[in-house]
Structure formats: C-alpha cells, structure tokens
N, C-alpha and C positions, 0 to 999 in steps of 0.2 A: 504494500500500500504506500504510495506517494506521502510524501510530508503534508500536500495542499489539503489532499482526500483527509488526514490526521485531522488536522487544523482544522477543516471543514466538520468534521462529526464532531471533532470535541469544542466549537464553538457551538452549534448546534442544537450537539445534548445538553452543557450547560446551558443554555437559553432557556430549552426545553422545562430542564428541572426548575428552575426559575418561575416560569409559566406554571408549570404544575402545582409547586410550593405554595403563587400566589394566587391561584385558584382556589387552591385548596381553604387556603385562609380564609379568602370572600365568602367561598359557600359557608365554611363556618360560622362565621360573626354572622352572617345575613339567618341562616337556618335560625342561631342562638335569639336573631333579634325577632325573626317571624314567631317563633315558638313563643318565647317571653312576651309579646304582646297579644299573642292569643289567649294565653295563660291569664294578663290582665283582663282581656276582655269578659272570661268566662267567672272570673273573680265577680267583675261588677256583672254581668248576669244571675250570680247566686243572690248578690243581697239586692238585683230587685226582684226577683222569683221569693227571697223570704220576706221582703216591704211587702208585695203584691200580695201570698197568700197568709200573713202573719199580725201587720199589723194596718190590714183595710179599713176594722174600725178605727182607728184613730188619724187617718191623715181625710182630708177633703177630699172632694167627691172629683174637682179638678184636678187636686194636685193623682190621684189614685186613675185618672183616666192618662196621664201624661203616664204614669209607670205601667199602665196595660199597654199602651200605645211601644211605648221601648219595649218590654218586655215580648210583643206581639211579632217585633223582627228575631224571629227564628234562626239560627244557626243550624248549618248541617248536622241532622242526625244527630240536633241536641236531644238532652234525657236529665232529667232533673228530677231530685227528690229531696224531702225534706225528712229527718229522725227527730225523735225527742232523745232524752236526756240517754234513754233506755233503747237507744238505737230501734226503736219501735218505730215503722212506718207512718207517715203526717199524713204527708201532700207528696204524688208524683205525676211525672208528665202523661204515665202509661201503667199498666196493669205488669208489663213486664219490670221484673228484679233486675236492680243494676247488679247486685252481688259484689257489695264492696268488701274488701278485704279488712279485716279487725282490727289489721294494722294501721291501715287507714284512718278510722274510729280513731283508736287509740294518738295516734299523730295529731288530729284534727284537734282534739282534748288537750292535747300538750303545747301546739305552738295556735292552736285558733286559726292560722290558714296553711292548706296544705295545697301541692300543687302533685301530681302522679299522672303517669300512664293506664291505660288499659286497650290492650290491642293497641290498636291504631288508634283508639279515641284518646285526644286529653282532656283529662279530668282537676276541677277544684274541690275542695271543701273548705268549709269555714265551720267557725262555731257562731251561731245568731244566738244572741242574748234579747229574750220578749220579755213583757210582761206577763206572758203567761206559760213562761218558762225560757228555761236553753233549749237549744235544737241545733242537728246536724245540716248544716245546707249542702248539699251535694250537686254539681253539674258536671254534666259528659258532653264533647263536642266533636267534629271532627272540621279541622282546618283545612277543608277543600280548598279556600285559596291560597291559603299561604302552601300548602301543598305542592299544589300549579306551579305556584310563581318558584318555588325553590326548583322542580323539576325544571321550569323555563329557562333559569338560573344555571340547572346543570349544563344545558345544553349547549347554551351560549359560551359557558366556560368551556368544555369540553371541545365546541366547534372552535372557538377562540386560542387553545395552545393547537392543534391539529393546523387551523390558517397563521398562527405564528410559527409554529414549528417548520413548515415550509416555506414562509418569508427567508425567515433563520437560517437555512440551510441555502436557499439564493444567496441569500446577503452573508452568510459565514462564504459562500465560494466566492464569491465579489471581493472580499475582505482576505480572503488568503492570496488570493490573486495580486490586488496588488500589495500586499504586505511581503509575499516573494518574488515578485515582479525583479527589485534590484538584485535578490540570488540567481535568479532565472538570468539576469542580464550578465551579474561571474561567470554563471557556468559559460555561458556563449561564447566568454574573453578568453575563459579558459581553455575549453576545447579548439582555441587557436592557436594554443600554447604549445610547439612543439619541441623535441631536441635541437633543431636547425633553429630557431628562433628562440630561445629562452630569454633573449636580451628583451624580448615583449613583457609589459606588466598590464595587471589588470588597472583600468583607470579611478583612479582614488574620488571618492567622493568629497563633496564639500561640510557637510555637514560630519562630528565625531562622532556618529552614532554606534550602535552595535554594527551595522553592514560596514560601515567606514573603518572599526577597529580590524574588522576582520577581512577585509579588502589590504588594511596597511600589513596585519600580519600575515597574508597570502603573497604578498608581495617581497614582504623579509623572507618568509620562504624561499621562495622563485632567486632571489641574491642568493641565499645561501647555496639554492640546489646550482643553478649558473657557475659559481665559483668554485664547486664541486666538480659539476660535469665540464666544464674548458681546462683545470688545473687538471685532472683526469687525462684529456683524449690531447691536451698538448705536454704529458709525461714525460713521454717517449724522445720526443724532439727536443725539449728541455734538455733532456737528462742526457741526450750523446751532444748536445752543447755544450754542457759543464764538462762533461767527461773528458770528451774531445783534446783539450790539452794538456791533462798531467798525465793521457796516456799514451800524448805525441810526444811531449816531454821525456819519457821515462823510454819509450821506443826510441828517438831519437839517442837519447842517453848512451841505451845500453850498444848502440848500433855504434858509435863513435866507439865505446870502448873497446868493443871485441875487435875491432881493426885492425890493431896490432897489441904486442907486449907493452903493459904502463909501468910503472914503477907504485911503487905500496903507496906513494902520499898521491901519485895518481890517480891508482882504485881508491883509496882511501874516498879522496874529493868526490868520483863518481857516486859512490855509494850514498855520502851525505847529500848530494843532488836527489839519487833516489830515492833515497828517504825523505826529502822534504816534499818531493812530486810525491811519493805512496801519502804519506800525512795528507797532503793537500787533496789525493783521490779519496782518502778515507773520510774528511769531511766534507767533500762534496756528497760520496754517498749517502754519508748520513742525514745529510740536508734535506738531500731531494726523495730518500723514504723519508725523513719527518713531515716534508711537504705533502709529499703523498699520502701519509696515512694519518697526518692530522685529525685529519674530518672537517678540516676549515670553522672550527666554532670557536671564535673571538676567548671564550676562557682557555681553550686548550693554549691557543695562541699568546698572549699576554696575559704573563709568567712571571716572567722579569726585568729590571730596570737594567734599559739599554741606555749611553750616551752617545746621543747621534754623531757629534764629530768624533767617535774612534769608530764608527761602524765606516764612519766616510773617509778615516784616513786609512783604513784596512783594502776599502774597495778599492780606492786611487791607488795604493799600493801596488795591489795585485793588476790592475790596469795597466800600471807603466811597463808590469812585461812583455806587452804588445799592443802597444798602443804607442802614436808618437810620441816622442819624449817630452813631457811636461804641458801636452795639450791640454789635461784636465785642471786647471788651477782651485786650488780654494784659497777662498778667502779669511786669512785667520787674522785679520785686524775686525772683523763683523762678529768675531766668535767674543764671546761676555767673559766678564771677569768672572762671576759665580757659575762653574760647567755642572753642576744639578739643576739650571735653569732650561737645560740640554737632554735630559733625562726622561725617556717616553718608555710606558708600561708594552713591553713587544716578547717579540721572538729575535736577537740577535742574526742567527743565520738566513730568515726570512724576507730581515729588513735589511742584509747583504745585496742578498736576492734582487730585491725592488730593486735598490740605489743602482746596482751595477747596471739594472737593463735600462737603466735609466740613461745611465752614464755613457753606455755603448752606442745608444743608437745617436745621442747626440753627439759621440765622437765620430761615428759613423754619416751621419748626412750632415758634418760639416768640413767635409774634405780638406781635414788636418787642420782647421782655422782651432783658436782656443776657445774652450768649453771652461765657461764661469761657474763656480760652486763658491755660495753662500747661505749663508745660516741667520737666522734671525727668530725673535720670541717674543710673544704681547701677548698677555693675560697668560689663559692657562693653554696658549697655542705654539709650538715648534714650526718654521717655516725650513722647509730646504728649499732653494732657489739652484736650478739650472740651467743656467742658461748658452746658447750657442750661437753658433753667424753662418749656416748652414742653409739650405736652400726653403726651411720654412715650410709650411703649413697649408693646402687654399682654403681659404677663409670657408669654402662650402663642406668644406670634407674634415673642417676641425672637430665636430661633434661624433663622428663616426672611428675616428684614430683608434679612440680603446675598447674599440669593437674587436673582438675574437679574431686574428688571419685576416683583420682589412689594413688594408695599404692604399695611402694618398696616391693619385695619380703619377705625383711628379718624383715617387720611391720606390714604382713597380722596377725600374729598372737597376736596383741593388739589390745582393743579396737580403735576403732576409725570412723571418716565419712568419712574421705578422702577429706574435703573440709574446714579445716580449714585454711591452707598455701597456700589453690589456695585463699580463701575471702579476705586474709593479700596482694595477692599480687596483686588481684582488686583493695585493699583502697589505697594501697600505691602507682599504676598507675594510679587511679583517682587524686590521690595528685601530679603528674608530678615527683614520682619516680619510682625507680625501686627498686628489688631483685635480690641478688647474693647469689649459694652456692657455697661450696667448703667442700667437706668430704671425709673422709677416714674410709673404714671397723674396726668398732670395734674400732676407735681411736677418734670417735666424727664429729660432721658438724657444721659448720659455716658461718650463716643467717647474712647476713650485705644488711643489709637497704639505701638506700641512698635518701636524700628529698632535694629538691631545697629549699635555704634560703627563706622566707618569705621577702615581700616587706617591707622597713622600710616607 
C-alpha cells in the first residue's frame, strides 16, 4: 500500500471516529433531553389527573373546566391511576391493571416523585397529599414523538458520518496529494540521478520545513556518495601517478648501479637513495589505501592538528625534484608570527594530497613562469592562495573545472586526467572547506583554498 493510500485511510478513519464520537454524543444529550421533558410532562399530567379527580369540590367550576380542558389533551397510550394510602384502587383511566411494581409504591412513599420504565411506556408517580387523605398518583405514557424525532435524529446522524465519511476520504486524497506533491517532485529529481551525473542535486526549497530538511540532507548524501564514487573509479589512475616515481626512481637506481663494479661508499649511497624512494613508496601506499578506505566521512578525516605551512613546505619540497627549479615560490614574509594561527583540524597526508594537485597543474599550465604561494588568516578562517601567469581559465568553462575528467578547452591539448583539482576539492570539503577560482585568458588563475581553524 502507497504512503498516499496510508495517509488517505488514516485521515479518513480518524475523521470518521470523530463523526461517530460526535454523533454519538448529540443522540445522547438530545434522547436525555426528549426523555426528561416527557418525564416532566407526564409529572404535571399526574397532578392534574389528581386536581381533576380529587379535589373538584373545592376549586371553581371555571377554574375545574380549564383542568378538564388540559387534562382532555390525551397522550399516546396514556393510562392513569390513582391509590390510597393502602395502594387500594381510587380512580383509573380503564378497567385494565397497570401492575405497578411495590417497589415503585414503596419509592413513591420515600422520595414523593418517582420517574420509571415499563416496557416501552414511561411512567410517573407522585405522592398527592388531599384533604381526604394521601394517595398514589400514577401515569403511563408512550412518547411517540419524541420517539420519531430521536429515530429522525438517528438517521440524519447516521446519513451525516456515511456523506462525511466520503467527503473525508475525497478531501483526505486531495490533502495527501498535495501534502506529497513536493516528495513526488524528489522522487522525479531523483530518478535523474544517475552514476554519470551524480554532480546533479535535488533542488532545495525555500522554505526550512521538514521536505527542505530533508531535501538539504539528501543532498549531503549525494556529496558524500559523489566523493565516494569519483575518489573510487579515479583510484587507479591516482594511484600509478603517485607510484609512478619512486618506482622510476628506484628502477632507474638500481639500473645505474648494476652497470658496472661501485665501491662500498658507492653501494652504500645507492642503497640510502633506495631506501629513501622504498620510505617514500611506502607512504604513498599508505596514503592512497587510507584515501581509499577512509569512507570519506569528515570525522574519520579530521583527527589531527595539521600546520598548513609544513604541509606546504613538504609538498614544494618534494616538487622541486621535478619541477623547475624554484618555480613554486612561497611566501614567508605573509606567514604570522603566532604559526597555531596556521593550524586546521585534517588529515596531514590528505591535505599533501590537495596542495600538491594543486600545485602541479598550476606549474603545469604555466609553462615554467613562477607559481605564487601565500598564506593568510581572518577570524576563524586559513587562506592558501595560489597563484600563476599560465594561460588561464575561459571565463564560460570556470564553473565546470572541478567537475570529474572535465578539461577547459584551451588544456585539452596537455597531458592530463582531468581529476586532479576535482580530488583537491573533495579533500578540502571533507576538511569543512572550500575552493575558489578567479582567472583570466593568458594572464594566469588563482586557487585560494580556505580551511576552518582547527580546535585548540
């Protein structure tokens, strides 16, 4: 069963029970008030049934014609009778026995008016007090209209939840309808949602409602799953990148030495060459399985208090072994007197990671010109600035750069994967920053980083 179908019956039936509850009600109070004012009425038919046959001699002969006259408007199936003291028969309407019960009697004696059933008739008694004694006044009636009227009563209640109950169940499907209208319009954004396109989100509403909370965390999803599945399916490529030179290094190495006879401080040097390339393959390895089997979720990730300028004098470091000489500069007159002002909650190898693809492609499309690196901090924000004099950006294609394997027009024609600046800008929104460009054709572009200070 559909949620709508759910939503639809259980608006419905609660409506229903509602209806029903307040029917319920109405017939009661109205039954309680028909009954109660019959019960009055048959009251004052007793004491004029005992004025009429009790104390005739004593009232006028008008006032005694105005009590025959009342007393002449008959009642359904009234039956009247009068006892003495001795429950002895007086005065009755008819030759037939009401057969009232003793208890009755007895009742009438104790409270002076009693009110009871019999069958379907209701019944009063009173106790009349005469001059020529007490007596039982008894009347039997049957309230044929209020009868009616409550039957009438039933039916219009009864017709009234029946024509509500199928209002209610139009207006509960009207009301589910559009109350999932905005789910119905996720699902539809969703099922557009494919592996080739996960860089699509669903479109966030204006209002924070519940569909809005959960529209923004469907969307933190779809990041996290994206940075999952591109870190994933560009692994491989990654990972004979990194590789790639401490095991040209260590091949090349060992290929120089075996050429001929060295001498001991010769092999000696060799070996600590490959030992420093093995060290450097071992933590690349480690890197790019911690990369990969992280899980990409921000606490696995920031762990620990990193200081950005040793993570950037590590990367330049390792740069200058194939990179122009001194292309990348930084700037250490920008760098603060206080370097815990420098200190962002991360992953050290992660945020290697970022800096260097950062650093590569802008030494890379700025054919050998110098590549500026600066550092700067305001409030509780770390800026890295990079910038280059390379051939820039076009301004249509700048929103699309840290898109998965896209490449600007005017950089299809250099090597590259196209997934270096998207992995930089995974690690650094796994760290709770972001990336900013800004370039100009042929005049350079400028990558500025920005990382929330680390907790002291």
């Amino acid at each position: 069963m559909t949620f709508r179908k759910q939503l639809t019956l259980t608006f419905t039936g609660l409506t229903t029970a509602v209806l029903i509850f307040m029917g319920v009600i109405i017939y009661l109070v109205a039954e309680q008030f028909t009954r109660r004012q019959y019960f009055q009425r048959l009251m004052d038919r007793g004491i004029v049934a005992a004025q009429m046959y009790l104390e005739r001699d004593e009232f006028s002969s008008q006032r005694m014609q105005r009590i025959r006259r009342k007393f002449l408007q008959s009642l359904s199936e009234e039956r009247f009778a009068i006892y003495d003291a001795n429950q002895r028969l007086h005065v009755a309407s008819d030759t037939t026995s009401l057969n009232i019960p003793a208890s009755v009697f007895q009742q009438i004696r104790k409270d002076e008016q009693v009110e009871f059933w019999q069958n379907d008739l209701q019944g009063v008694g009173l106790w009349y007090k005469d001059n020529e004694g007490d007596f039982y006044v008894v009347v039997l009636a049957k309230d044929v209209t209020g009868t009616g009227k409550l039957r009438n009563l039933q039916e219009i209640l009864l017709i009234s939840v029946v024509v509500g109950c199928l209002i209610m169940m139009v207006a509960g499907h009207l009301f589910a309808r559009k109350v999932l209208q905005p789910i119905v319009a996720i699902v539809q954004e969703v099922n557009k949602i494919r592996a080739s396109n996960l860089h699509l989100r669903v479109k966030e509403r204006e209002t924070r409602d519940e569909i809005g909370e959960l529209v923004n965390t469907f969307n933190q999803m779809l990041e996290r799953l994206e940075t999952s599945f591109y870190m994933q399916k560009s692994f491989i490529a990654n990972a004979s990148h990194e590789l790639r030179n401490p095991l040209t290094a260590i091949s090349g190495e060992l290929e120089v030495t075996l050429m001929q006879d060295r001498s001991a401080a010769e092999y000696q040097a060799s070996l600590q060459t490959l030992q420093k390339e093995v060290g450097r393959l071992e933590k690349l390895t480690t890197d790019l399985i911690l990369l990969a089997q992280a899980g990409f979720d921000e606490q696995e990730v920031r762990q620990e208090r990193v200081r950005l300028d040793e993570v950037l004098l590590e990367v330049i470091a390792e740069l200058k072994s194939y990179l122009p000489h001194n292309q990348i500069q930084l700037d250490f007159l920008a760098l603060p007197p206080d370097p815990d002002v420098l200190i962002v909650s991360g992953n050290r190898s992660f945020l290697q990671v970022a800096f260097k693809n950062v650093l590569e492609n802008a030494s890379k499309f700025s054919d050998n010109k110098p590549v500026q690196v600066s550092l700067s901090w305001s409030g509780s924000q770390v800026e890295v600035r990079v910038q280059d004099q390379g051939i820039g950006i076009p301004e249509a294609e700048i929103s699309r750069v840290l898109e998965p394997f896209y490449r600007a027009q005017n950089a299809r024609s250099r090597t590259g994967t196209g997934i270096g600046l998207t992995m930089a800008e995974k690690i650094i929104k796994l760290h709770g920053g972001y990336i900013q460009l800004t370039s100009r054709l042929q005049q350079g572009t400028t990558v500025t980083i920005i990382l929330p200070k680390g907790n002291a």
